[in-house]
DRENDO-1510 file (C-alpha; in Angstrom, 1 decimal, always signed):
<recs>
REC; n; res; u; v; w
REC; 1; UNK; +2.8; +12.7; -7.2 .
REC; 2; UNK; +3.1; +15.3; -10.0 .
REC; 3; UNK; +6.7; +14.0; -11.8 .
REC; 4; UNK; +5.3; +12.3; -15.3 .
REC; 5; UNK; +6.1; +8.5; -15.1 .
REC; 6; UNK; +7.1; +8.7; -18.7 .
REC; 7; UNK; +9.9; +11.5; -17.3 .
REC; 8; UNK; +11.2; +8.9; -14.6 .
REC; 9; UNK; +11.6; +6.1; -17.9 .
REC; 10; UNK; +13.1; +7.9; -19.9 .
REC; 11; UNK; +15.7; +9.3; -16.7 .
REC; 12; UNK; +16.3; +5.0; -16.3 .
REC; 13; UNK; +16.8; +4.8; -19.9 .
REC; 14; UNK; +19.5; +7.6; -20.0 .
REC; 15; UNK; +20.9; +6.0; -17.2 .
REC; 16; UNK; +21.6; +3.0; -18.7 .
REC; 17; UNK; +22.8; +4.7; -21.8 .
REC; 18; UNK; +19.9; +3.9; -24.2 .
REC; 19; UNK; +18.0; +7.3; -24.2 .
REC; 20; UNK; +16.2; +6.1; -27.4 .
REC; 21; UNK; +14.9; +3.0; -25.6 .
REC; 22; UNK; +16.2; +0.6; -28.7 .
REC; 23; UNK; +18.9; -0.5; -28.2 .
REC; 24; UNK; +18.9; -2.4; -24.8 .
REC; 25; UNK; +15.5; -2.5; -23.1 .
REC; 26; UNK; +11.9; -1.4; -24.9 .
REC; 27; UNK; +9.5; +1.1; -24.3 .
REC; 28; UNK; +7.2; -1.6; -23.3 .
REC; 29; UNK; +9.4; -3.4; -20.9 .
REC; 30; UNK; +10.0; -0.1; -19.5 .
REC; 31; UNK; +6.8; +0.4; -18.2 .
REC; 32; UNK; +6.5; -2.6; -17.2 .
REC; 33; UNK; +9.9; -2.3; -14.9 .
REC; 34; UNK; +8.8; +1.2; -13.3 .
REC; 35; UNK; +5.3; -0.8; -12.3 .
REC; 36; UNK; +7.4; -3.3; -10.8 .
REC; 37; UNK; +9.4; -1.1; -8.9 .
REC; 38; UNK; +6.8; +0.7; -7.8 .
REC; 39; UNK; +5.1; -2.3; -6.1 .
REC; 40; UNK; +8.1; -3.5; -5.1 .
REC; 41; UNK; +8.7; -0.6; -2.7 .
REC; 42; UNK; +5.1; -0.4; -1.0 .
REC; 43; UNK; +5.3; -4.3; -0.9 .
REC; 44; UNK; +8.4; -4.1; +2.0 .
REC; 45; UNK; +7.3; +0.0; +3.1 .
REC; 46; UNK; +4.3; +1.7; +4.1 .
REC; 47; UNK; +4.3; +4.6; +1.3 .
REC; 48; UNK; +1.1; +4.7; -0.1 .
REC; 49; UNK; -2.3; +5.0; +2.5 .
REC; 50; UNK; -5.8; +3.6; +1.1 .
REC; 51; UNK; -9.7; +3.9; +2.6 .
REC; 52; UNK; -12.3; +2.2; +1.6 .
REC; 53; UNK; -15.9; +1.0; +2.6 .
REC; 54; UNK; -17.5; -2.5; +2.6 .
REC; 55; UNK; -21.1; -3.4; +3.4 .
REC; 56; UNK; -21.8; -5.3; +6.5 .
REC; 57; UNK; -23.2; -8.4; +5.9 .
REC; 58; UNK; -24.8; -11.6; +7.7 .
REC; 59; UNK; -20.7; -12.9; +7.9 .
REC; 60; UNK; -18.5; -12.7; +10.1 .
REC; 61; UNK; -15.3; -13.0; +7.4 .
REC; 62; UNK; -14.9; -10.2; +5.2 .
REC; 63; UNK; -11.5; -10.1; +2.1 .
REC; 64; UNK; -9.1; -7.5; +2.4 .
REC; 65; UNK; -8.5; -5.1; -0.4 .
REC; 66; UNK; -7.5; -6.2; -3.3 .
REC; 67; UNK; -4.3; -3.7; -3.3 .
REC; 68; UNK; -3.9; -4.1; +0.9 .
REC; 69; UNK; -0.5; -4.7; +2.0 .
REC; 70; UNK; -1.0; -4.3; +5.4 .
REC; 71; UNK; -4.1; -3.1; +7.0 .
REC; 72; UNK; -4.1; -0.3; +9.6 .
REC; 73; UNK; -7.5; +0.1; +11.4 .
REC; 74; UNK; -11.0; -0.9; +11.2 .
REC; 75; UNK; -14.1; +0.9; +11.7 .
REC; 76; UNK; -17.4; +0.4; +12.2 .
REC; 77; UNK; -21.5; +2.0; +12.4 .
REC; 78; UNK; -24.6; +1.0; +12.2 .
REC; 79; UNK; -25.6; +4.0; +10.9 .
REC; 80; UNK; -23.0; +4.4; +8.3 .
REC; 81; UNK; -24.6; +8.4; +6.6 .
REC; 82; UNK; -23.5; +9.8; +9.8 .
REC; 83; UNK; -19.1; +9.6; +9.5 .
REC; 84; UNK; -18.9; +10.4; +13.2 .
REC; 85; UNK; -21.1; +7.5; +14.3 .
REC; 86; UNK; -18.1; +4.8; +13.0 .
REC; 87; UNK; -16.2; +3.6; +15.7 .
REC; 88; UNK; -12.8; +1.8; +15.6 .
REC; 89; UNK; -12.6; -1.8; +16.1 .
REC; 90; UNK; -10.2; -3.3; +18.3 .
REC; 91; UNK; -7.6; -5.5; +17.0 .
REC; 92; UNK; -6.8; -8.8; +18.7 .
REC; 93; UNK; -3.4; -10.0; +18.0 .
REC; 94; UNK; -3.2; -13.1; +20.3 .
REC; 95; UNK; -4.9; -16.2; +18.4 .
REC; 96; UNK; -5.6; -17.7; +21.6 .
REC; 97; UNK; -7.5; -15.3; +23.1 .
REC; 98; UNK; -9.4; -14.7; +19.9 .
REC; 99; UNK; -10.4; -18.2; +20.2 .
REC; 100; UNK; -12.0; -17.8; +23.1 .
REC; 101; UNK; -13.7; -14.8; +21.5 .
REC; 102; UNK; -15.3; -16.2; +18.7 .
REC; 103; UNK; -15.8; -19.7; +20.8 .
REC; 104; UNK; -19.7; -19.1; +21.4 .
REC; 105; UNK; -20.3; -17.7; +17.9 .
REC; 106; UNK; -21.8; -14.8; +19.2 .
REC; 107; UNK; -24.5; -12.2; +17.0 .
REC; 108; UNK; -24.5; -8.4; +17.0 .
REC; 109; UNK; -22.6; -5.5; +16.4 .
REC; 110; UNK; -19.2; -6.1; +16.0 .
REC; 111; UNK; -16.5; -4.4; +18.5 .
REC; 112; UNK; -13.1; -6.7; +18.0 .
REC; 113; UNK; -11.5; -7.9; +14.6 .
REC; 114; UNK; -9.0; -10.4; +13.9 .
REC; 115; UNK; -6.8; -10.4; +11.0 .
REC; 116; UNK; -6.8; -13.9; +9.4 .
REC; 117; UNK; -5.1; -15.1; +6.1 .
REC; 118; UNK; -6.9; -13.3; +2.7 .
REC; 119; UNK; -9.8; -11.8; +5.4 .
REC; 120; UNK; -10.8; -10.1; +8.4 .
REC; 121; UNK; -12.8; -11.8; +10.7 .
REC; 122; UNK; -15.5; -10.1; +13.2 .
REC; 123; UNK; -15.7; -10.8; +17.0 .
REC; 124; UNK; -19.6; -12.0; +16.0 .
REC; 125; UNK; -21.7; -12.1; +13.4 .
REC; 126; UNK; -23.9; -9.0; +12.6 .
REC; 127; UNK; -27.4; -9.6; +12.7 .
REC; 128; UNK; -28.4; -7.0; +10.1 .
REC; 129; UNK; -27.2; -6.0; +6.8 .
REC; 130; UNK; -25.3; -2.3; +7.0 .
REC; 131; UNK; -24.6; -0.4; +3.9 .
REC; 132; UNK; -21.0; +0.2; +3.7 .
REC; 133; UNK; -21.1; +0.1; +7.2 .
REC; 134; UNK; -17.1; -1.4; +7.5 .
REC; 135; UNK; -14.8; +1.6; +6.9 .
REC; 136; UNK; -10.8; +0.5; +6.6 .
REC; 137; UNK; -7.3; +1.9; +6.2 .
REC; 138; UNK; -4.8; +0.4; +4.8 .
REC; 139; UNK; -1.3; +0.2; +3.1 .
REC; 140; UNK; -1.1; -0.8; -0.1 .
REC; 141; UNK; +0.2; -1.1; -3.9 .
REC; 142; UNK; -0.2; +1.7; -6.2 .
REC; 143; UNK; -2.9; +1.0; -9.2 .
REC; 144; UNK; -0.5; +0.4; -12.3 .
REC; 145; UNK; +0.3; +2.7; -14.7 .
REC; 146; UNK; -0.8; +2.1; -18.1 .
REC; 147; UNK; -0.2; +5.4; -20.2 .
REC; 148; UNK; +3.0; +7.1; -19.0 .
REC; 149; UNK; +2.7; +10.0; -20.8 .
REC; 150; UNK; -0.4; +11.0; -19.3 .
REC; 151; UNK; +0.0; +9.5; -16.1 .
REC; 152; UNK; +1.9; +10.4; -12.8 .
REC; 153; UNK; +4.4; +8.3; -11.0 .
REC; 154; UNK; +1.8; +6.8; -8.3 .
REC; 155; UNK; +4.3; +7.4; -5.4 .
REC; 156; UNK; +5.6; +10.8; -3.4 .
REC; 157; UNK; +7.8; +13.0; -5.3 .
REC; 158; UNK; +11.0; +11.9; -3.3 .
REC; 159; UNK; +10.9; +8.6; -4.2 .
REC; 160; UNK; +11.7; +9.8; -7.7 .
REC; 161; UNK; +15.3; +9.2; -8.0 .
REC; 162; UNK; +14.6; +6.0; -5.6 .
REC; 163; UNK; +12.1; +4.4; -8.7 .
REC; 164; UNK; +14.5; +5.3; -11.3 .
REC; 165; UNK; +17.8; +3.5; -9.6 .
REC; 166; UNK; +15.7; +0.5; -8.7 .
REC; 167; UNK; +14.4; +0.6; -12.3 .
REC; 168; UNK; +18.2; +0.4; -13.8 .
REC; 169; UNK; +19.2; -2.1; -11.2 .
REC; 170; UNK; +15.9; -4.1; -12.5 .
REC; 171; UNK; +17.5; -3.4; -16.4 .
REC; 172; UNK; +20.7; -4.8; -15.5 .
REC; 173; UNK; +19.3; -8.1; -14.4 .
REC; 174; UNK; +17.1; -8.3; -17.2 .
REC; 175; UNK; +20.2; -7.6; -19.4 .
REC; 176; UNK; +22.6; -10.1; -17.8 .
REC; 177; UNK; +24.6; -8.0; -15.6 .
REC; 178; UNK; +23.4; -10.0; -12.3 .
REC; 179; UNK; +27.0; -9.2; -10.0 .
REC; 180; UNK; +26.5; -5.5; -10.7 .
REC; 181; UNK; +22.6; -5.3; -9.8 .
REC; 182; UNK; +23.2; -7.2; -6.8 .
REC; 183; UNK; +25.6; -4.5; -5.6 .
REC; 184; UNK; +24.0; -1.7; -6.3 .
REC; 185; UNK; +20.7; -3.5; -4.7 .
REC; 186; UNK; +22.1; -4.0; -1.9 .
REC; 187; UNK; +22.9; -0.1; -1.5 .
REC; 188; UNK; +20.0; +1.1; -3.0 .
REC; 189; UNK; +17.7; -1.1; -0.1 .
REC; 190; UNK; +20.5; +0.7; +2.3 .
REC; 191; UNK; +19.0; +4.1; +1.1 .
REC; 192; UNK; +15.8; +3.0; +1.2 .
REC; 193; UNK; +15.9; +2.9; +4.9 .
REC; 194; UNK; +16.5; +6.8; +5.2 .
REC; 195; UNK; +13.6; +7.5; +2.9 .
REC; 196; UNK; +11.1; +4.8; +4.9 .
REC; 197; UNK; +12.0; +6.9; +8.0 .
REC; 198; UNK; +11.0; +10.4; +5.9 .
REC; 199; UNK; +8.1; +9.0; +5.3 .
REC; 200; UNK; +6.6; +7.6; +8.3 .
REC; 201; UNK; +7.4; +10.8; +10.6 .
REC; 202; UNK; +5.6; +13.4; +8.4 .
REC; 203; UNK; +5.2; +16.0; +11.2 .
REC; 204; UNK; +6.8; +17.4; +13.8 .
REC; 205; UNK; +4.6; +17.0; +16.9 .
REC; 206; UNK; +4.5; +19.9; +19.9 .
REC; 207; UNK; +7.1; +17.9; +22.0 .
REC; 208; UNK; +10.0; +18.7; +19.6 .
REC; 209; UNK; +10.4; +14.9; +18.2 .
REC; 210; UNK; +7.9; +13.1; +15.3 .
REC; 211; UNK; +5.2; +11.6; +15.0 .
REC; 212; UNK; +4.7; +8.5; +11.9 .
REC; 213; UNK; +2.1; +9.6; +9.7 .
REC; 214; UNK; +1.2; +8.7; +6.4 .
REC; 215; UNK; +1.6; +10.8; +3.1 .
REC; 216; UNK; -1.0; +10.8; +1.2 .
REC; 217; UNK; -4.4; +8.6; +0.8 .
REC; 218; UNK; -6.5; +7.8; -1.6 .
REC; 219; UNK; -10.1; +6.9; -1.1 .
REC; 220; UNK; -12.0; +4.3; -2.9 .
REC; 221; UNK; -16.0; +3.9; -2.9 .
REC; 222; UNK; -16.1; -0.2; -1.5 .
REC; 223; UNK; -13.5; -3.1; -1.4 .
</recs>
């Protein structure tokens, strides 16, 4: 996350043979393209890893993230100034069963969570208010660029050239050439593939094969 966003613009805008961004496509609708892009590709991929902490409070329904695309474990403590005192939160995946969970709506200290529609739902309701006392990673979209020049593309460095061809295929559209960007979308979600498997098998574990593991992380103070 160190290559300039206004480098990766002004690479699209060569691209598409305007370098002065003038002549075909602004400076402002630029930036707003390379946003797009950007969410566009952690919408369908798991690039960019979030934390953050929520207070526990006399509910069991709690909203996800604001930027959560997917969300990849839950944890929990009563006793929230001690890290190694939060304990993960099994996830129930079988609606059914969760029914039968939640069926005597029970109160205490959580130890299942559901993942509903806009929320997360507890296995009970907690019986006493916790400071930041839910702990959650997730997969998300990137914050938005609003300065270029002084701000870094919010992805990993290798999706560079990625950003930059989805950004001219989003030009083209925008300038009419719809048969064109089709194609090369079509082979640009093709290459895509090879980079989502880079990033999801990070390391090389002591067996000799991968392991998925996420790039990078960036931690937020509460929901």
């Amino acid at each position: 996350m160190s290559v300039n966003a206004n480098t990766i613009i002004d690479e699209a805008a060569r691209a598409l043979r305007d370098p002065k961004k003038s002549q075909r496509v602004d400076s402002t609708t630029w930036l707003e393209i390379f946003n797009r892009t950007c969410r566009d590709i952690c919408t369908r991929r798991k690039v960019l890893e979030f934390e953050a902490f929520d207070d526990v409070v006399l509910d069991d329904r709690y909203p996800y993230p604001e930027r959560l695309v997917k969300a990849r474990w839950l944890r929990y403590s009563g006793t929230p100034t001690d890290l190694a005192t939060f304990d993960f939160l099994k996830e129930v995946t079988n609606e059914d069963k969760w029914r039968r969970i939640i069926e005597s709506g029970p109160v205490g200290e959580p130890a299942r969570y559901f993942a509903r529609q806009g929320f997360l739902q507890l296995d009970v309701t907690p019986a006493t208010f916790v400071a930041q006392g839910l702990w959650i990673a997730y997969w998300g979209i990137p914050v938005e660029v609003a300065t270029p020049a002084n701000q870094n593309m919010p992805l990993p460095d290798f999706f560079r050239d990625h950003v930059r061809d989805g950004m001219v295929i989003e030009a083209k559209t925008i300038l009419g050439a719809q048969v064109e960007a089709e194609r090369d979308k079509r082979q640009w979600l093709e290459r895509e593939m090879f980079l989502a498997d880079a990033m999801e098998d990070r390391s090389e574990d002591e067996r000799g094969g991968f392991v998925p593991a996420s790039y990078t992380s960036a931690f937020e103070d509460q929901v």
